[in-house]
N, C-alpha and C positions, 0 to 999 in steps of 0.2 A: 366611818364611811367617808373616801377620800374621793372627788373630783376632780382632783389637781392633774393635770396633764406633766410628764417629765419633760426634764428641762428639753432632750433633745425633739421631745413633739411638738413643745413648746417654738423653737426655730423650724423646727416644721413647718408648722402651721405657718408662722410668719413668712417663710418663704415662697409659700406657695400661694397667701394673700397679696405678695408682689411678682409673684409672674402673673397671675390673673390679671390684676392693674395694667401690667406694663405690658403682658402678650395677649391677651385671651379677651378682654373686655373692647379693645380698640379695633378687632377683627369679629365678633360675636358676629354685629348686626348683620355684616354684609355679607358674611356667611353661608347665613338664614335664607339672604337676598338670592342671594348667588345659587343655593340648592333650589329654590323653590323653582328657579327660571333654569337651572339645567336641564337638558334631554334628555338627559338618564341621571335621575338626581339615586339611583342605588349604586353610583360609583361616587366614592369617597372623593372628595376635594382634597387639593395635594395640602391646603393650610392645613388639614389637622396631622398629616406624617411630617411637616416643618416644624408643628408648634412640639409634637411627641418629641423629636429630636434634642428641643433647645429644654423639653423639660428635664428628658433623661438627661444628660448635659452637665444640670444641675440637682441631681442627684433626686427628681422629684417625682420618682417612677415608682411603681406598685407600693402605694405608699399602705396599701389596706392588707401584705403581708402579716400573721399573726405570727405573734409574741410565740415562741417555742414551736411554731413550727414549720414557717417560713426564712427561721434566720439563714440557711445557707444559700439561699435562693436571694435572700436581701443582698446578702454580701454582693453574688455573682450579677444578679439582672435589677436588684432593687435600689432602697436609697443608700446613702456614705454612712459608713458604720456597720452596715450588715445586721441590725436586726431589728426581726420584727416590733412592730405597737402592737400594744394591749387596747382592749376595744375603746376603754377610757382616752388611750393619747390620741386613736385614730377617727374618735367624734369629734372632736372641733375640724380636723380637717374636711372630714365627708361633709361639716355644713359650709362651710365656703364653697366646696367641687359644687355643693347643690344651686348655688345664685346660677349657674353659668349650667348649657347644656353639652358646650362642648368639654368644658371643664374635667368632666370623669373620664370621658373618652381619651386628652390629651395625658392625663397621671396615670393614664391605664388601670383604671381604678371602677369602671362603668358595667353595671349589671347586663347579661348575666355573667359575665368572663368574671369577677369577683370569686361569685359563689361557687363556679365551676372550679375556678385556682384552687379556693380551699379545701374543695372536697378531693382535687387530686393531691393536695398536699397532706391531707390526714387520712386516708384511704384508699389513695393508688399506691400500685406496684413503682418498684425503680421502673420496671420496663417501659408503663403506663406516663407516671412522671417522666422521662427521655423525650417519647412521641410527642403528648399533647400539652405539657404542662407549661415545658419550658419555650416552645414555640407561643405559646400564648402568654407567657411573663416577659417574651421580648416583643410580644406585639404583631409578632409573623402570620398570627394566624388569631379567628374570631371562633367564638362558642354558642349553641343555643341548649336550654335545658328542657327536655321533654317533658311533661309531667300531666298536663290541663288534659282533659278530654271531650270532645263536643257530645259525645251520648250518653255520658254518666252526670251525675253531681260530683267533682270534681273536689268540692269542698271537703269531701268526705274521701281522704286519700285512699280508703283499704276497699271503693269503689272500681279501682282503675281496673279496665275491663279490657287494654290493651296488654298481649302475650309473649313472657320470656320464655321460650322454652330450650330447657337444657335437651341438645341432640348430639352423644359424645360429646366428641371436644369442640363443640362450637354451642352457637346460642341460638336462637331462631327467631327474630320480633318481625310479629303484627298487631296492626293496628292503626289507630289515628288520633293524632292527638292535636292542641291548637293552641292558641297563644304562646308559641314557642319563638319568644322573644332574641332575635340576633340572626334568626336564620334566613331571613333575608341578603344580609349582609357578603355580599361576593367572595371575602375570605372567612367567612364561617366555614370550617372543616369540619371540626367535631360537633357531635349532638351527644348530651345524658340523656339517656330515656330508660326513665321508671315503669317497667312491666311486672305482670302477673308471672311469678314461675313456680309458686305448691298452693295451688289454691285449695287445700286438705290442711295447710300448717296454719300455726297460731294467727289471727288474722295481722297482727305486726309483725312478721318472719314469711309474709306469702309473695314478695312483690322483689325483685333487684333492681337494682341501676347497674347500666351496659354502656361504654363506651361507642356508639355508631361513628362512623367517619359518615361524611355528609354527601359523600361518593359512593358508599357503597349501593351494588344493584338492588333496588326493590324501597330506596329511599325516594320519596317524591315531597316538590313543596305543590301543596293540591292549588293554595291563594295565599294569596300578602294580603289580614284583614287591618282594615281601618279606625281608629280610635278614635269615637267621636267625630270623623268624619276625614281625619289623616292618617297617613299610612305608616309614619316616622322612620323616612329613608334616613340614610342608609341600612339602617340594621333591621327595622319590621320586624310582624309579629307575625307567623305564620300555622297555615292548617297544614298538617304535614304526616302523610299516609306511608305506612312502614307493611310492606309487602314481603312474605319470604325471605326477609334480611339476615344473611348469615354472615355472624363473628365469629371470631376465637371465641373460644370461653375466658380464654386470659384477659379479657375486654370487660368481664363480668368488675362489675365493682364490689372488691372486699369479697365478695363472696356473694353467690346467692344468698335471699331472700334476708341481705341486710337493707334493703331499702331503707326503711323508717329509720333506724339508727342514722343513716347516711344523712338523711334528710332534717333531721333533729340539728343534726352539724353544722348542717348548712344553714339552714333557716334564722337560724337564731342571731348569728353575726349578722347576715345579709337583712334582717329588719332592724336592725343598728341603724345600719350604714345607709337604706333607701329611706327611715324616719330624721334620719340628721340632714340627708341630704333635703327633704321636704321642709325642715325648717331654716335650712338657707332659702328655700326660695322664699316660705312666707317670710322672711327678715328681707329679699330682696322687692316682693310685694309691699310690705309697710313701707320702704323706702318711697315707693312710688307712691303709693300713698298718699303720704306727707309730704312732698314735694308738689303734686298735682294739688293739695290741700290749702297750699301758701300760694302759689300761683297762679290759680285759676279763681276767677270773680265770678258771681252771678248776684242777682236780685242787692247791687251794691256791697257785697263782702264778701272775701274769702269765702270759698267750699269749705277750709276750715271751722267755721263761724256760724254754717247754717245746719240746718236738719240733724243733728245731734250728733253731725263728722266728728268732734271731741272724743265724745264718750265712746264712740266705735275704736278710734286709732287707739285707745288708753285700754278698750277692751281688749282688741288685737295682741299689743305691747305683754300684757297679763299673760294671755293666754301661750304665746310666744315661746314667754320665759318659764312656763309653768310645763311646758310640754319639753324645752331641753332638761328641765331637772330629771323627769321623768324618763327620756330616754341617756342620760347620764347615771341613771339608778342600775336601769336595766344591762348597761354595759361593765356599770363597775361589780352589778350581780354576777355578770356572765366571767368577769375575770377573778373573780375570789370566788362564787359556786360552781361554775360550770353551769351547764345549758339545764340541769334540773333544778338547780337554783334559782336560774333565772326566766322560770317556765312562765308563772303566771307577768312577772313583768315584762317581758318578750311579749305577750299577748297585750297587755293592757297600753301598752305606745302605740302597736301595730292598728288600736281601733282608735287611740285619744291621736296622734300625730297628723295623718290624712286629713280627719274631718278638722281639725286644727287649720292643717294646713288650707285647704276649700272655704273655711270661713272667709280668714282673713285676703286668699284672693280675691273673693268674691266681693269683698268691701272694694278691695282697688279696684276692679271692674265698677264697679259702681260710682264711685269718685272719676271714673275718665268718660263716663259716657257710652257711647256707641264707639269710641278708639277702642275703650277694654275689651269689645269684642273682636276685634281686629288684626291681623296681623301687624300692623303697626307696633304693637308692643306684646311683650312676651307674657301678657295676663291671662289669654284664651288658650292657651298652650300649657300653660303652669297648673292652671285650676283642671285641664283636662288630666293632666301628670296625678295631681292631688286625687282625684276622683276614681281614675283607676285604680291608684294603689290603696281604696277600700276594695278591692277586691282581689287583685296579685297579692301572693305568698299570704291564701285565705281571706273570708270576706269577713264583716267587723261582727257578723253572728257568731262564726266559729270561736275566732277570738274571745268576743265577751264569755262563751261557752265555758270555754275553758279558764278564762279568771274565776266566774262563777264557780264552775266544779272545785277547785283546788282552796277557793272560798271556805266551801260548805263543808269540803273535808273537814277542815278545822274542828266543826263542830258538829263530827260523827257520822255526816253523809258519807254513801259509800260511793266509789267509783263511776 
């Protein structure tokens, strides 16, 4: 069991921990400043197609291409060398993109356009790849992934109660689905939406993923909803009603009613990369921490020194480093078994990393006071990030769920 990152992920990483430094960190705050006090804060500010420019540049662009089978796309639109990381080289970097929020957005490395890439890259057509794939590895164009639904239990994917139906040579979706993260975003084109098309076949073989352009007639964004009480322009999270929408059928992914397959693919790298990303920011949280710790006095000492701040940073610090092993397990699973290899570990970060990550902000909030609620610092924002993703890409039931079941198999449970 190797963790070693290769040498060339190794200068990776370090490169891309000094463009952070020297571009990305010195522009953050005022950023933030500058969105929140725009008129229309759902048009991109031109710093982050400046900073995209000086990244690709330096060779620091779609850096979350996979190992075998992103390499021709590394060469052309990716980093120098042309090929992909394996999920092992591409976790130290997702935890750096994670301190920083515009970070993912500048490497073009930023969910859902990730998981979108790779699903077109190991299950699109050349034709499919042409249109949406390669417009979104150079950044031309933004992605949302259909899936959530507001009338079903959603947790339970063989629920989805919105319809693909095969009509000839085209496809037919209705329905309405929600937290469909991106489609906000003014150059969101393409939408993946997960529909019902044999609801008579195996219940994993009932459902497809369909290519939507985000133009076509009978697509509507119904609201941009709020998370915890923000909207996270540019890109939002949207309800989004799919009326009499007619594709090609060549739009169909892979094939009808491979949904679940598709989705197996995806999920499994994409909880990698949003669990590495969550423990860059709790590594960016202890920082703050521990600085607010040393600095700030009350009752004659250091916050450090009082109410048992020690044993919490040290508890932090533990838990940290016990949750990158773990998701360093489930990566090096995912590249020597594959995704049924790495089923129950894939689950078991997806429910240990979040709540990881929420503790440890929730200390920093609490060492700054009334600031850590604040926009003033990036605490109330990070721990809201944390909080959601117990419940995007499944909520930490599901998950336990399925550590348990594949547990118990062990010894003789059935299915």
């Amino acid at each position: 069991m190797d963790f070693t990152p290769s040498a060339r992920a190794t200068e990776l990483t370090e490169a891309v921990r000094a463009f952070m430094q020297a571009e990305i960190e010195p522009v953050e705050e005022q950023y933030h400043r500058d969105l929140a006090a725009a008129d229309d804060p759902w048009t991109p500010l031109p710093v982050v197609a400046e900073l995209q420019a000086k990244a690709r540049e330096q060779g620091l662009w779609n850096l979350f291409l996979p190992a075998g089978h992103g390499d021709a796309y590394a060469e052309k639109y990716g980093t120098t060398g042309g090929t992909g990381l394996s999920n092992v080289d591409y976790a130290p970097i997702a935890e750096l993109t994670g301190r920083s929020f515009l970070a993912p957005h500048v490497f073009n490395c930023n969910a859902p356009d990730t998981g979108n890439m790779e699903v077109l890259l190991r299950y699109g057509s050349p034709e499919q790849q042409r249109e949406w794939l390669e417009p979104l590895l150079r950044a031309d164009i933004r992605s949302a992934f259909c899936m959530t639904e507001p009338d079903v239990a959603s947790s339970d994917a063989t629920n989805m109660a919105a319809t693909a139906v095969v009509d000839g040579d085209e496809m037919v979706i209705n329905g309405r689905k929600w937290w469909s993260t991106g489609v906000g975003h003014p150059d969101c084109a393409i939408l993946i939406f997960m529909g019902l098309t044999a609801p008579d076949a195996d219940r994993h073989s009932q459902h497809s993923m369909v290519l939507v352009p985000r133009d076509a007639p009978g697509v509507k964004v119904e609201r941009l909803l709020s998370t915890m009480g923000t909207q996270d322009p540019p890109h939002g999270h949207g309800e989004v009603s799919f009326t009499d929408v007619r594709v090609p059928l060549a739009n169909v992914l892979a094939g009808p009613g491979r949904a679940f397959e598709i989705a197996q693919g995806r999920l499994g790298p994409g909880r990698v990369h949003h669990c590495m990303r969550l423990i860059g920011l709790a590594e960016a949280a202890l920082e703050l921490a521990c600085r607010r710790a040393l600095d700030r006095t009350a009752f004659g000492k250091p916050l450090a020194n009082l109410g048992g701040n020690r044993e919490r940073i040290a508890d932090a610090r533990i838990k940290i480093n016990q949750a990158r092993l773990l998701v360093q397990h489930a990566a090096w699973l995912l590249d020597t078994q594959g995704p049924l290899g790495a089923f129950s570990a894939v689950s078991e970060i997806k429910v240990a990393v979040p709540t990881m990550a929420q503790e440890v902000i929730d200390m920093a909030m609490q060492l700054h006071g009334g600031g850590g609620l604040s926009e003033d610092l990036p605490l109330a924002g990070a721990w809201t990030n944390a909080r959601a993703l117990r419940l995007a890409d499944g909520p930490d039931e599901v998950h336990r769920g399925v550590a348990a079941r594949l547990e118990l198999m062990k010894y003789g449970a059935k299915r």
